[in-house]
C-alpha positions as CSV (number, residue, x, y, z in Angstrom):
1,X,-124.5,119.3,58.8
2,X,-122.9,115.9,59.3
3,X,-125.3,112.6,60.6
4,X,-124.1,110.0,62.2
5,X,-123.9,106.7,60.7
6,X,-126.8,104.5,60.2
7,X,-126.8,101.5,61.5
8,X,-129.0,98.4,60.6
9,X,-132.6,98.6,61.7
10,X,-133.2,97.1,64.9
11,X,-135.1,94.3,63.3
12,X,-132.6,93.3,60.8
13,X,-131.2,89.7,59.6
14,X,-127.1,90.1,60.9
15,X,-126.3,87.2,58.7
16,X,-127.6,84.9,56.1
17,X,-126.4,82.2,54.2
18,X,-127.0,81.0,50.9
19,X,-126.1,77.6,50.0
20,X,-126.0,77.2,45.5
21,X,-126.6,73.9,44.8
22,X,-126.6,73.8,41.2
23,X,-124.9,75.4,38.2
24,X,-124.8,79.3,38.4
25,X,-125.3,80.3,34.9
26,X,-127.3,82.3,32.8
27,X,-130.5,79.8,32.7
28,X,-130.9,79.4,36.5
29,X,-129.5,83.1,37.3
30,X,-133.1,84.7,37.4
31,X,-134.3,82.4,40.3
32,X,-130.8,83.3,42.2
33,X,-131.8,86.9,41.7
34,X,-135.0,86.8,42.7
35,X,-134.0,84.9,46.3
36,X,-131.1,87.4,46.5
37,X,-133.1,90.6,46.2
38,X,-135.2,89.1,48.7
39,X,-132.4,88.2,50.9
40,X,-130.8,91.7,50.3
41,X,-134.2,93.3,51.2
42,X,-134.0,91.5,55.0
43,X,-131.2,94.3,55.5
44,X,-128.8,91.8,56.7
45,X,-125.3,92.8,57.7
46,X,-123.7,90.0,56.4
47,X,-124.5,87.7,53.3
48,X,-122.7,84.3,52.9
49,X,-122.8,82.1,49.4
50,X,-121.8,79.1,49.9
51,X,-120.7,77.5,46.5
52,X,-119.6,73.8,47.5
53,X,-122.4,72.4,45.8
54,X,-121.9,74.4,42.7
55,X,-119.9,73.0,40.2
56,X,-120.0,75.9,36.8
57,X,-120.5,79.8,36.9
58,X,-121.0,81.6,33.7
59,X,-120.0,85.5,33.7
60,X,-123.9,86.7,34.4
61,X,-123.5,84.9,37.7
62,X,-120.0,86.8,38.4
63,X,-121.7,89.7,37.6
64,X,-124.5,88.9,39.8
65,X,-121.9,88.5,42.6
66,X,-120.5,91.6,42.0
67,X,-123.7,93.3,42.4
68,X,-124.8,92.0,45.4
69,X,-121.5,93.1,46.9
70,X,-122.1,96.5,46.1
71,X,-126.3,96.4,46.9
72,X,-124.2,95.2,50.7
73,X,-121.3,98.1,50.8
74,X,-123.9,100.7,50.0
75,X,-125.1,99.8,53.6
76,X,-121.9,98.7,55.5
77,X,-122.5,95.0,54.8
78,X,-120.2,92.4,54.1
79,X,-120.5,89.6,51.3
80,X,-118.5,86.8,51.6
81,X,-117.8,83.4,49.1
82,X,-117.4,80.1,50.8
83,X,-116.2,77.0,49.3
84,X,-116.1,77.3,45.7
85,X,-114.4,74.7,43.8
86,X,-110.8,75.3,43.3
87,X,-112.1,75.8,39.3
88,X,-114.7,78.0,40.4
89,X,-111.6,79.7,42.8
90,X,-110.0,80.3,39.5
91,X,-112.4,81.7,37.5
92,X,-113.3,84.3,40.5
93,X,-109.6,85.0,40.8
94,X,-109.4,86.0,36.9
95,X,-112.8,88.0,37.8
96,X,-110.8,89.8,40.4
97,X,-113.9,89.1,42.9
98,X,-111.3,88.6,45.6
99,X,-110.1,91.9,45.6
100,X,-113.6,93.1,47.1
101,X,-115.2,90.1,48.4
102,X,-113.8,87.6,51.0
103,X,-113.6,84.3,49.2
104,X,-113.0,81.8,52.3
105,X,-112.6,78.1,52.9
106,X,-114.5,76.9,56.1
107,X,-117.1,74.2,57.0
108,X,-120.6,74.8,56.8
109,X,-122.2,75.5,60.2
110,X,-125.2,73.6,61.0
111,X,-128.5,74.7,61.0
112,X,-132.1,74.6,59.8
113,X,-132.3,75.5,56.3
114,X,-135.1,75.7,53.4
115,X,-135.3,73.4,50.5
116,X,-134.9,74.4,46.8
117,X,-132.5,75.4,44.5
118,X,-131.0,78.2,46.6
119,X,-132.0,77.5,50.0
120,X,-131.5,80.7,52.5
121,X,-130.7,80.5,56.2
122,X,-130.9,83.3,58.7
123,X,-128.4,83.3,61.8
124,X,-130.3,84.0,64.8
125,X,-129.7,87.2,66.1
126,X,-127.2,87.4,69.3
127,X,-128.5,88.4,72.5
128,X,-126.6,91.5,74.0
């Protein structure tokens, strides 16, 4: 018996973005986790970290990356890196990351976001 694709719950997140502000290395990674499983557990379609503010990633915090990318393709969803610092760039080229995870260069949109060390901003949903 074969069962159609599953598609997001109707109340699901389609995007949200997570802005790093600081290092992303072993002694802040916990926190990240912690905001990310919560972020993962909105269902959202797409997840967006935005690394323009980060400056240093440690090999936990790749490995973090790389785990949230495949907690997202389990379900169809897409994870993609904005803006890391052309060392950063390096260092997730040598990682490979790019071969899985769309590592782009754009502005950041504009919109309300929450305070703190990772701060995590919804997209509002599009009306059909």
């Amino acid at each position: 018996m074969t069962l159609p694709p599953q598609s997001a719950p109707e109340g699901a997140v389609p995007h949200v973005r997570v802005d790093i502000t600081e290092e992303l290395d072993l002694a802040g990674l916990s926190e990240v986790a912690l905001v990310l499983d919560r972020v993962l557990a909105l269902a959202p379609r797409e997840v967006t970290i935005d690394l323009a503010d980060c400056r240093h990633v440690d090999p936990a915090a790749i490995a973090l990356l790389f785990d949230v990318h495949r907690r997202l393709a389990r379900r169809q969803g897409l994870l993609t890196v904005r803006n890391p610092h052309p060392r950063i760039r390096r260092i997730l080229d040598t990682a490979r990351l790019g071969d899985s995870v769309s590592i782009v260069h754009t502005p950041r949109p504009d919109g309300p976001t929450a305070r703190g060390r990772a701060r995590v901003t919804a997209t509002p949903r599009e009306v059909s």
